[in-house]
C-alpha positions in Angstrom: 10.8 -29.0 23.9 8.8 -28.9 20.8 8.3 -32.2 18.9 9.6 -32.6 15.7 7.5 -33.8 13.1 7.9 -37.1 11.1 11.0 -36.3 8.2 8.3 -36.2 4.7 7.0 -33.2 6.1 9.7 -31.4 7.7 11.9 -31.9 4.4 9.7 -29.5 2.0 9.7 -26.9 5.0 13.5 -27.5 5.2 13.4 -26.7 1.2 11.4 -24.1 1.5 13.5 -22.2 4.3 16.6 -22.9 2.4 15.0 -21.5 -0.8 14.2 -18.1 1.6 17.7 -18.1 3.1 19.1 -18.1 -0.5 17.1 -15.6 -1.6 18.2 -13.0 1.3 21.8 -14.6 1.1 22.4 -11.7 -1.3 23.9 -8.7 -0.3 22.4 -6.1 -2.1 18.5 -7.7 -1.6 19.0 -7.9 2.2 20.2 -4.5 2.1 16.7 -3.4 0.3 14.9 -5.6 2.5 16.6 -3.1 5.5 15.9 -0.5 3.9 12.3 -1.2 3.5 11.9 -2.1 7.4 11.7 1.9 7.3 8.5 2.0 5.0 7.6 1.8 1.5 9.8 3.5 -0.4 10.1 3.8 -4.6 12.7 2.6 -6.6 14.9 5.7 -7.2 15.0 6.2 -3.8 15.9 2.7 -2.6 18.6 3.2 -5.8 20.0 6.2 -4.3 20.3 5.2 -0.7 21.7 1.7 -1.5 24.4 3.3 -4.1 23.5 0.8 -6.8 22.1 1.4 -10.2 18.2 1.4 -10.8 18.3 -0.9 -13.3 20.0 -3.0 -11.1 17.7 -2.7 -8.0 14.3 -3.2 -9.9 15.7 -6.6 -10.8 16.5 -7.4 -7.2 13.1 -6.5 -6.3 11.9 -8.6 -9.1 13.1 -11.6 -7.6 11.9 -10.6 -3.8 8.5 -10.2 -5.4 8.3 -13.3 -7.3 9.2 -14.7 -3.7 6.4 -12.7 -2.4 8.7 -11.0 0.1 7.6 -6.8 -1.3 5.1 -5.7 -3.4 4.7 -2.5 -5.2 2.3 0.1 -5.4 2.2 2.3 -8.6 1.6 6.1 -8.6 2.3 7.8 -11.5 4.9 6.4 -13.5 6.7 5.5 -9.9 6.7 2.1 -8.5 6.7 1.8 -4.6 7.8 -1.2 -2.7 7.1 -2.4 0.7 7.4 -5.6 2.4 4.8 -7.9 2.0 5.4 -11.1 4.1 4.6 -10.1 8.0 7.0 -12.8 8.8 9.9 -11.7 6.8 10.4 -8.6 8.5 11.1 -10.3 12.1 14.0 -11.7 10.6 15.4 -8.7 9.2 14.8 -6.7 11.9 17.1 -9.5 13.5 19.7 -9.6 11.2 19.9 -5.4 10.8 20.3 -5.2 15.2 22.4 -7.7 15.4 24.9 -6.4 12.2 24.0 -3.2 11.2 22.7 -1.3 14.7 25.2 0.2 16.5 
């Protein structure tokens, strides 16, 4: 069994987790985070294959960014996105086989 450590320092990693589980509590940004398990991808694209507006999906990547979850590449006047966090995509992969696989 692993030990559990004293209470002041498992309550900002509690916080913190919570914070992350709010964050992909969202419909629409766990479905980008799925879509991204594929590869990088740029906005329009992740716009058209999650059937919501652009405007609308740069702001959801705004706040997976400032979480530190994706980050973008530029080319061009088009922003790509990837995930950036190697221990965020575990957890998606999890949730996408166990709701989305068929």
């Amino acid at each position: 069994m692993t030990p559990v450590p004293p209470l002041d320092e498992l309550r900002p990693k509690a916080a913190e987790a919570a914070a992350f589980l709010k964050l992909i509590a969202s419909e629409q940004r766990l479905l980008l985070l799925c879509l991204l398990l594929q590869g990088e991808a740029s906005v329009g694209s992740l716009a058209e294959r999650s059937g919501a507006t652009q405007p609308n999906v740069s702001q959801y990547l705004a706040k997976l960014r400032a979480m530190g979850l994706v980050q973008t590449r530029r080319e061009g006047t088009s922003v790509h996105y990837r995930l950036a966090d190697p221990t965020v995509e575990p957890i998606v992969a999890a949730l996408y086989r166990r709701f989305c696989a068929s």
